[in-house]
C-alpha positions in Angstrom: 0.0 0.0 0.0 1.4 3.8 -1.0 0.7 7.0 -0.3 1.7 8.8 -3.6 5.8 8.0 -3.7 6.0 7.2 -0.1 5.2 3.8 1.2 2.8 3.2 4.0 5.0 1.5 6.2 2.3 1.6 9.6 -0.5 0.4 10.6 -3.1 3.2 11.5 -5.2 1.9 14.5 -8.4 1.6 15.6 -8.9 4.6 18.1 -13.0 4.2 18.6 -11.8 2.6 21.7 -11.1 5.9 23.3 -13.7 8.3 22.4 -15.5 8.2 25.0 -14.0 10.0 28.2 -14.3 11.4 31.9 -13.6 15.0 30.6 -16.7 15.3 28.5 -14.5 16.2 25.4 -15.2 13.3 22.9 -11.4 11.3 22.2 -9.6 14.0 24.7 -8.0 12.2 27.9 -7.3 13.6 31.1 -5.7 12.4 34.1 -5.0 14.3 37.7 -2.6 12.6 39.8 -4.0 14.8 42.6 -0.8 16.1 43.7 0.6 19.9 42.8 2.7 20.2 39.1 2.1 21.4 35.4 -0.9 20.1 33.4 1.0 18.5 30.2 -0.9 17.7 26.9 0.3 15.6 24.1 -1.5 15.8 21.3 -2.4 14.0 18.1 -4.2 14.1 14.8 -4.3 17.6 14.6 -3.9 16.8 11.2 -5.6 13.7 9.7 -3.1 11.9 7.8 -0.3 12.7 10.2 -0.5 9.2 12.1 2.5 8.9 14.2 1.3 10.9 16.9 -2.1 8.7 16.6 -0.2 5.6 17.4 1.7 7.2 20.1 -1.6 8.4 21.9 -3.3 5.3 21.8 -0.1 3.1 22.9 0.1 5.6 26.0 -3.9 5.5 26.9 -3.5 1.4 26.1 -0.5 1.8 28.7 -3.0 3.3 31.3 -0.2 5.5 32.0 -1.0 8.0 34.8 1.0 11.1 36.4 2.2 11.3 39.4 2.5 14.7 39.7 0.4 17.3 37.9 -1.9 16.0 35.0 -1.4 14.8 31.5 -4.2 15.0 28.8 -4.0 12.6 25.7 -6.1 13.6 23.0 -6.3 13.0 19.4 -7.7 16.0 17.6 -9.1 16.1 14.0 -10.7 13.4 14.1 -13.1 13.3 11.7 -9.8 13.7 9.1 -8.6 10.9 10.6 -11.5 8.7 10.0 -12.1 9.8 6.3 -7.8 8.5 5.8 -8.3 6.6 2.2 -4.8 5.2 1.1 -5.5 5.7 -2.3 -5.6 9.3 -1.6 -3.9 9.9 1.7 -3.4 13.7 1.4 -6.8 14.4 1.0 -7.6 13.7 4.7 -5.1 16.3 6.3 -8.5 18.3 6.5 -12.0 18.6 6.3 -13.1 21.8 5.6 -9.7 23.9 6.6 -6.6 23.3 8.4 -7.3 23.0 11.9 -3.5 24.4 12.7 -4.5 27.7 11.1 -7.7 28.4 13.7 -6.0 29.1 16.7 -7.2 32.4 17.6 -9.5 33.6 20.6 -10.8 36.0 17.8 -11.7 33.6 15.3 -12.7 30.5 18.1 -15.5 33.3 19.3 -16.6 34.1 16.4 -19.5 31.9 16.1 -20.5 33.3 12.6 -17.7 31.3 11.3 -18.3 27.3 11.3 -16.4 24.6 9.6 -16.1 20.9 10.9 -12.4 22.2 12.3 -13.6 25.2 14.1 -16.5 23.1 15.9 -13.6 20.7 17.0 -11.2 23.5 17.9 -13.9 25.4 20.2 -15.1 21.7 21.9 -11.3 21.0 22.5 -10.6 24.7 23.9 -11.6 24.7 27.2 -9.2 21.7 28.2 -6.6 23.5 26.2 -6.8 26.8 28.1 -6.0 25.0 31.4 -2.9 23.2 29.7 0.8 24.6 31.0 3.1 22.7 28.2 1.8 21.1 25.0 3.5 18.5 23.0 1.6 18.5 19.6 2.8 15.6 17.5 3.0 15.8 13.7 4.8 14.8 10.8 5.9 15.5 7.5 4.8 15.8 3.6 8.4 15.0 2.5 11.2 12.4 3.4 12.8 15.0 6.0 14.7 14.8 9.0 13.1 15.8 12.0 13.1 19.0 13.5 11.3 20.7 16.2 9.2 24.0 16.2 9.8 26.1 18.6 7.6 29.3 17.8 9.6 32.6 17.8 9.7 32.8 21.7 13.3 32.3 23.7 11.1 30.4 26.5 10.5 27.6 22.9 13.8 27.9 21.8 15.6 27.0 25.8 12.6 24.3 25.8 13.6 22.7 22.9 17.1 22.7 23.8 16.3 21.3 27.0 14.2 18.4 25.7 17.4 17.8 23.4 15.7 15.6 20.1 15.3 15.9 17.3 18.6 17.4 16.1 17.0 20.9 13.7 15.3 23.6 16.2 13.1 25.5 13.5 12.2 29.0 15.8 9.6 30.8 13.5 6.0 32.8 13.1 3.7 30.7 11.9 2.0 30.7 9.0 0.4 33.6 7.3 -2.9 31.5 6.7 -3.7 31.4 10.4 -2.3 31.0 14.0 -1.1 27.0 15.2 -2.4 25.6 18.2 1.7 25.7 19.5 1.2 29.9 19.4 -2.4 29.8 21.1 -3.1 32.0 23.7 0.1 31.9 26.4 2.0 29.5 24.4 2.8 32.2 21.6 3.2 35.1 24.6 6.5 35.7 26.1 4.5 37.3 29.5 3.1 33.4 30.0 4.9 30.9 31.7 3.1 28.6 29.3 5.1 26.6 26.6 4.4 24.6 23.9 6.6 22.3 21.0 5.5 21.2 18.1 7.6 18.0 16.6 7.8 17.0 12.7 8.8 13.1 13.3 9.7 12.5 9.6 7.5 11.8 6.7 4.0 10.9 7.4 3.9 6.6 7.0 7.5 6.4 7.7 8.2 3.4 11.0 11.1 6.3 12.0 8.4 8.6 12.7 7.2 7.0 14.7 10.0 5.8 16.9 10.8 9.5 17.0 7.3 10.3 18.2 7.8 7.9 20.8 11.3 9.2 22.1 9.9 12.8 22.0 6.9 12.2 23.8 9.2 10.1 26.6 11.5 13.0 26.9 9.0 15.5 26.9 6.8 13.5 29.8 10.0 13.4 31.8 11.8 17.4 31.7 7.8 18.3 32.8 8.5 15.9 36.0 5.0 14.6 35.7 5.9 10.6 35.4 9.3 8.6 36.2 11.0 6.4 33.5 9.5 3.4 34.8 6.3 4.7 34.3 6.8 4.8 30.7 6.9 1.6 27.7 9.9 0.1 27.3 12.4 1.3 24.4 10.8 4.6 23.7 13.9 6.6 24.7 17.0 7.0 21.8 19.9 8.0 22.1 20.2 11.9 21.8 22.0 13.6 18.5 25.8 14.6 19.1 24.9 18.5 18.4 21.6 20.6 17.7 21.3 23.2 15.7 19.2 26.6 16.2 17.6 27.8 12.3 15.4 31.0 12.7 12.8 31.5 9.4 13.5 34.7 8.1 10.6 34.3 5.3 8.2 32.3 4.1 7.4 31.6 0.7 3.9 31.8 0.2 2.3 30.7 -3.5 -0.2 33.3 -5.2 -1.3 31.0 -7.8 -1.0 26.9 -9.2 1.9 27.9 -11.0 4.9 27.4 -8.5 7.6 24.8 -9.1 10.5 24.0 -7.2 13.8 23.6 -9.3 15.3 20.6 -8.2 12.9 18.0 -5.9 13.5 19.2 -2.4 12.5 16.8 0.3 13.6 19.8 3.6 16.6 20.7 5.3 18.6 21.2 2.4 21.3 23.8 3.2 21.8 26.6 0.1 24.9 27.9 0.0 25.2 30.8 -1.9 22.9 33.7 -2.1 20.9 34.2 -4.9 20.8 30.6 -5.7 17.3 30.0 -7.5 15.2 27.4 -5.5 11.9 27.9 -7.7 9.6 29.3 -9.8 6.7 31.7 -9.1 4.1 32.5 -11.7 7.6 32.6 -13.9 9.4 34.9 -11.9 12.7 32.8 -9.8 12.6 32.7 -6.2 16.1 32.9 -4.7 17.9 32.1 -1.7 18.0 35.8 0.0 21.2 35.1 1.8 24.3 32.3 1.8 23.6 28.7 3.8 20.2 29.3 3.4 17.8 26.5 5.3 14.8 24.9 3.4 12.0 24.4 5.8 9.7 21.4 5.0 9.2 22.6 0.8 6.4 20.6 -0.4 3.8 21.3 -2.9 1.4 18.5 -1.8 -1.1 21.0 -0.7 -0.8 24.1 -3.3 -3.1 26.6 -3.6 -3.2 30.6 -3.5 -2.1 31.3 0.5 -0.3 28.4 1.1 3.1 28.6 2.2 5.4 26.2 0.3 8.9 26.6 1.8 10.1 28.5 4.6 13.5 30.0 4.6 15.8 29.8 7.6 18.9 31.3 8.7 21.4 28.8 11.2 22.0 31.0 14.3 24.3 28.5 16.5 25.2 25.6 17.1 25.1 23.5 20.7 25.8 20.1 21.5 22.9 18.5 22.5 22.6 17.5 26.3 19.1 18.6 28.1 19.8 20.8 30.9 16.9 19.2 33.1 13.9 21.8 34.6 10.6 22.1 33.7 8.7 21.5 30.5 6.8 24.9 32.3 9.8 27.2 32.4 10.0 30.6 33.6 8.4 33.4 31.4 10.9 33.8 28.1 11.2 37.0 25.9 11.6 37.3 22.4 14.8 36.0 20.9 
């Protein structure tokens, strides 16, 4: 079975099991250990063909693994996507109606004259969301990439990140010009909140290393918040941590105006331009260049073109650190811009 050129290489389970829960919120999970710490989500399915995270979420509520400090919500979030997933055309269920990482908000969540089957989800999953300290929102790629981490444009992402120490490529950015992520929501995206949120690409969407690094993420990312021990966790999930990490800050993105955009050569992400002025594509006829030398292609893919989507995302390296977590919080103290 393929998706397009890329194998389907998992097998995408059965989550009816969990839609029911104690929360009220339909496939959203939450646990309190009763005893004082950060409320940590990790989420999946916020887009519908991204299954990684989905297999992640489910091993962890099949685990029955509880806090022991703080809570920890497990939810899986466009579902309906999820459900309509048809191999034959597995990019068609990233969506329903519109990208539910593009809703996220207050302004357009409370605007009831706007409805979609995204927006209904969005606004039932809110009110657990606006109690959460540090999200984990698992996703994964259209291309064959390496992973990398999004940190948001905040310091407070970017020391979080480090700290968590996987997957090697911090991406710090602003989003998307379609619409706000669920990582920038609310005190997530504001450097006056002690709230924090990461957002990890595990690799390309059917890909078995996806999910392994799904797993190892989500380990590592239970463990800096403090809010379970090791043991408490499956077996294997932890890998060993890259030699170095580097920090790339997206100076631009490159956003398409029309159906006629074409890369130049096939870029998959990550590729490193070294020269300035080096022509990456094509834009209604007119080249798009790399606007400065060991220029960073951020996740290009033309999988989802239209007017408004962004196709690329250009990023300059700003250091280099060897990768070691520096323990704390996944809740660390309030950050400022970087």
């Amino acid at each position: 079975m393929t998706g397009d050129a890329y194998p389907i290489e998992v097998r995408f389970p059965d989550i009816s099991a969990h839609e029911q829960s104690d929360c009220g919120v339909p496939y959203v999970h939450t646990f309190d250990s009763d005893v004082r710490g950060p409320h940590v989500m990790i989420n999946a399915l916020t887009h519908g063909n991204e299954v990684c995270g989905a297999i992640v979420v489910d091993e962890l509520l099949r685990h029955r693994l509880r806090p022991r400090r703080g809570k920890l919500t497990l939810s899986f979030a466009n579902v309906a996507a999820y459900l309509s997933f048809d191999p034959a055309k597995p990019d068609a269920s990233r969506f329903v109606d519109q990208d539910f990482n593009r809703v996220w908000t207050a302004a357009i969540l409370d605007d009831t004259s706007r409805t979609s089957s995204e927006l209904s989800r969005a606004r039932e999953m809110r009110p657990v969301i606006d109690t959460v300290d540090a999200l984990l929102d698992l996703h994964s790629m259209h291309e064959k990439s390496a992973p990398l981490i999004v940190s948001g444009p905040l310091q407070k992402g970017i020391d979080l990140a480090l700290r968590l120490g996987t997957p090697a490529t911090v991406i710090c950015d602003e989003g998307h010009p379609e619409g706000r992520r669920m990582r920038d929501y609310e005190g997530f995206g504001a450097g006056s909140s002690p709230k924090n949120a990461l957002l990890i690409e595990c690799g390309q969407h059917w890909e078995q290393r996806a999910v392994d690094v799904a797993r190892d993420a989500t380990a590592r990312f239970l463990l800096l918040a403090g809010i379970v021990d090791e043991t408490d966790l499956p077996q294997g999930w932890i890998a060993p941590l890259p030699p170095a990490m580097r920090v790339v800050r997206v100076t631009e993105p490159v956003v398409a105006t029309s159906l006629d955009f074409a890369f130049a050569q096939p870029f998959t992400g990550l590729e490193t331009i070294a020269e300035a002025g080096t022509v990456i594509g094509w834009s209604n006829g007119q080249p798009v260049r790399t606007p400065y030398d060991n220029c960073v292609l951020v996740m290009p893919s033309l999988r989802q073109l239209r007017p408004g989507v962004t196709v690329v995302r250009l990023g300059k390296i700003e250091r280099t650190v060897e990768a070691a977590p520096q323990g704390g919080s996944a809740n660390p103290p309030q950050g400022t811009d970087s």
